[in-house]
N, C-alpha and C positions, 0 to 999 in steps of 0.2 A: 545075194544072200547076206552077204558082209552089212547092206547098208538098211536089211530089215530087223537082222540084232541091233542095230545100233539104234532103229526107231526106238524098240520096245524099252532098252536099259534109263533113254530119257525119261519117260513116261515112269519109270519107277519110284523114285523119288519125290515127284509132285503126289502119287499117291500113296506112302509113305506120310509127307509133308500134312496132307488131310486125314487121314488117321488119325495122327497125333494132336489134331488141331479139335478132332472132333472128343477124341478122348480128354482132352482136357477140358473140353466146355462140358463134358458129362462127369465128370470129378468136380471142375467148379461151381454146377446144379445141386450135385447132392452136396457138397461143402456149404453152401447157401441155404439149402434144405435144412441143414444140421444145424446151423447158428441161428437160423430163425425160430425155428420149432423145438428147441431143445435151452435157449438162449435168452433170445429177444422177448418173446412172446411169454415166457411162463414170469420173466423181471415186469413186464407192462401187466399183467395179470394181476388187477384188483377186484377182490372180493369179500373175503373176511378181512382183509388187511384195514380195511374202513373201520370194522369192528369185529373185533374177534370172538368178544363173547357172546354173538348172535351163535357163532356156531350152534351150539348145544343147548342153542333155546329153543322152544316146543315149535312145533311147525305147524301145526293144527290143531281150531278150537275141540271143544268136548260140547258135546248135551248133560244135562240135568243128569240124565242113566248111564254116561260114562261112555256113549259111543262118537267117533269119531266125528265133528262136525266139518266145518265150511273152514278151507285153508287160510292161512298168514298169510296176505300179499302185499300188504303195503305196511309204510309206518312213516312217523312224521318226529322229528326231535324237534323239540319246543314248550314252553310250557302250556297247563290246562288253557289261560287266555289268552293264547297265540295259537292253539290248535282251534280251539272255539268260534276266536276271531274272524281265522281264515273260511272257515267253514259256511258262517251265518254270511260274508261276504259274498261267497261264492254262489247263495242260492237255498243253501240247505239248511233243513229246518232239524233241531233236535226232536228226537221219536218222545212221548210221552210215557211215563212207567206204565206198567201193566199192571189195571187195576178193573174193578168187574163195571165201572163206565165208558175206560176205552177200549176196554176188549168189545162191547157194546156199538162205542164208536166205531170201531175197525167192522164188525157185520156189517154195518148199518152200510159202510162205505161203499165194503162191495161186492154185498147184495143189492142196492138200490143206486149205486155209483154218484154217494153222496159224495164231495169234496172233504178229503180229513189228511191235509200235508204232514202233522205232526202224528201220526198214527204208529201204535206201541208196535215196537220187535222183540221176538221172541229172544231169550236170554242162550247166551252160548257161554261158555266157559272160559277161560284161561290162567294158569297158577290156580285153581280152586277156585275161582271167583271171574263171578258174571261181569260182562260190558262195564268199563268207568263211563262210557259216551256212545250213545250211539246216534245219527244221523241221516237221514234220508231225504231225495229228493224228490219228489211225487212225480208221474205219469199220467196225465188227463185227470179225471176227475174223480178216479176209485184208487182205492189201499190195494188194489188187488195187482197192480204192478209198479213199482217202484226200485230205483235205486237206492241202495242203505250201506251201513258203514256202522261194523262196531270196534272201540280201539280199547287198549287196553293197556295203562300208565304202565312204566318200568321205571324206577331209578337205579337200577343194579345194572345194566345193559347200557347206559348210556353211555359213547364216546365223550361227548360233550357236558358240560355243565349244567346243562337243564334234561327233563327226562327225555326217553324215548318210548312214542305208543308205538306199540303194535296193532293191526287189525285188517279185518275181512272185509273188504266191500264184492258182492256181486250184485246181481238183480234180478227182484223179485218180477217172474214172469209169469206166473200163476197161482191159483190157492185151489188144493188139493187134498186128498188124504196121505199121508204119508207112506214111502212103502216098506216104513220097516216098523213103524208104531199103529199104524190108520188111523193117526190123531190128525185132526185139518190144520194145515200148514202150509205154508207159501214155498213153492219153489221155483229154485232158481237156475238162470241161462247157464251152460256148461260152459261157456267161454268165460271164465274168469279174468284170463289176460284183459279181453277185452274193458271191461270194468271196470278193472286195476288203473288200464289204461287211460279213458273216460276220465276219472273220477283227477287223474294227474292235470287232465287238459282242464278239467273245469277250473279246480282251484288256480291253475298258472296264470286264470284272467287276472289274479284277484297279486299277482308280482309278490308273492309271499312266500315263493322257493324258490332259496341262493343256490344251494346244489341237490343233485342227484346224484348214490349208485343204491347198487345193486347187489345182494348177497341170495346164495342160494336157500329157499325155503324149503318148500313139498317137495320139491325136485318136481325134474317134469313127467308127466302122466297122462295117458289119454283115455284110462277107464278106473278113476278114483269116484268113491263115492261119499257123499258126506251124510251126517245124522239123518236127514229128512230120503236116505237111500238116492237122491240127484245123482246122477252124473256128471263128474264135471272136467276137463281138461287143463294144460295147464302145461307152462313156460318151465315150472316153479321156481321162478324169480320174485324175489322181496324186494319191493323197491322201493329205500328211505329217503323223502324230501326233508331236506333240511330247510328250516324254516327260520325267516328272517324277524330281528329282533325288535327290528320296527316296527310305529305302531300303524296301523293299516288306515288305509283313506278308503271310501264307500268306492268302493265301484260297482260297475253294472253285472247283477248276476248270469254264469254263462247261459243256464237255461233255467225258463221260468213256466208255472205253471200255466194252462189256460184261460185260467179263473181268476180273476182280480186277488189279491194276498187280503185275507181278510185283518181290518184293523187291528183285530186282538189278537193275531196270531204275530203280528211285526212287534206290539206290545211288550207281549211277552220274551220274544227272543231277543229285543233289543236290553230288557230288563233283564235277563240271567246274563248277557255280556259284562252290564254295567256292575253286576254284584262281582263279575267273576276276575275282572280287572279289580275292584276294590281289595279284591281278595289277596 
């Protein structure tokens, strides 16, 4: 009897010994827990810190009537011939003003899916005033779906010493009646991320963004809807490329149309570059 107490008082101590061994790696979890997530992580946490007076700038364009358009998802710091540059590089054509021959042109596109790269977009708002630039890159051979990009100069927001645009890129993936006007108008894929995205890769061919981040826009949402009543989703991440001061060498655009680039459409784009560097 004597020698069966004496097993069990060994045995005591060794689990004791694990208790304390287990309690302490459960104090030093949450002590780890607590420096990272309280600590670590909110010091490496940039966002506004890049720029701060993105905060409290608008996060969504307007329509003409004051309703709520197509979100802020990107922006580029650079000036007008270095955002322009990068752009006509990368592939993309500026849209033509809206006038009663391209509005003409743009039917004509596609309803009979005539070739028109440089075809007018419709005006969105921001600060009181429409697009400084807008941009797109055509899909087969009709206006009736395309990638496009309107931005919108700021010198008051800029971190850096040249401006800062802000602007919408999504894609037009059909032409419709509206469902909150029934005026006929293009609308676009609800994955705006996606876009955003796209539009970061094409320009990167063209080695003309030194950095990236990221500040919060729209915030994220997955039943927002903009002027033309779309739907659209969303990260609500703004994502500013900064743009390099250098002057850009030709490279190969990422994507190009089906159709050979008609002469006078390189003409001209080469020609508003050349004015806008002069500038």
């Amino acid at each position: 009897m004597q020698q069966a107490s004496n097993s069990n008082d060994d045995t005591r101590p060794k689990d004791r010994h694990w208790f304390w061994y287990a309690f302490g790696m459960l104090v030093g979890l949450f002590g780890l827990y607590g420096l990272v997530s309280y600590v670590v992580l909110p010091a490496l946490w940039h966002h506004y810190e890049h720029n701060p007076k993105l905060e409290h700038s608008p996060k969504t364009t307007q329509t003409a009537e004051g309703i709520s358009g197509d979100p802020l998802n990107i922006g580029f710091v650079g000036t007008t011939a270095e955002v322009v540059q990068m752009l006509l590089a990368a592939g993309w054509y500026p849209a033509d003003p809206i006038t009663l021959r391209s509005s003409a042109g743009i039917a004509k596109s596609v309803l009979l899916k005539h070739s028109y790269p440089t075809a007018p977009v419709s005006s969105l708002y921001l600060w009181r005033r429409k697009q400084d630039l807008a941009f797109e890159l055509p899909v087969g051979n009709s206006a009736k779906q395309r990638h496009h990009l309107r931005l919108w100069e700021s010198k008051d927001l800029t971190s850096d010493r040249r401006p800062l645009w802000l602007g919408s890129a999504t894609f037009d993936q059909s032409v419709e009646l509206s469902h909150n006007t029934g005026q006929i108008t293009h609308h676009i894929d609800p994955n705006i991320d996606l876009e955003r995205d796209s539009l970061i890769k094409s320009i990167a061919y063209t080695h003309q963004i030194v950095s990236l981040y990221q500040v919060t826009g729209v915030g994220a949402t997955w039943q927002a809807h903009n002027g033309g009543g779309d739907k659209y989703y969303t990260d609500g991440e703004l994502t500013i490329c900064v743009l390099s001061t250098n002057s850009i060498a030709q490279t190969k655009p990422y994507s190009q149309s089906p159709n050979p680039q008609p002469v006078e459409i390189k003409n001209q784009v080469w020609s508003l570059l050349r004015h806008l560097l002069k500038s």
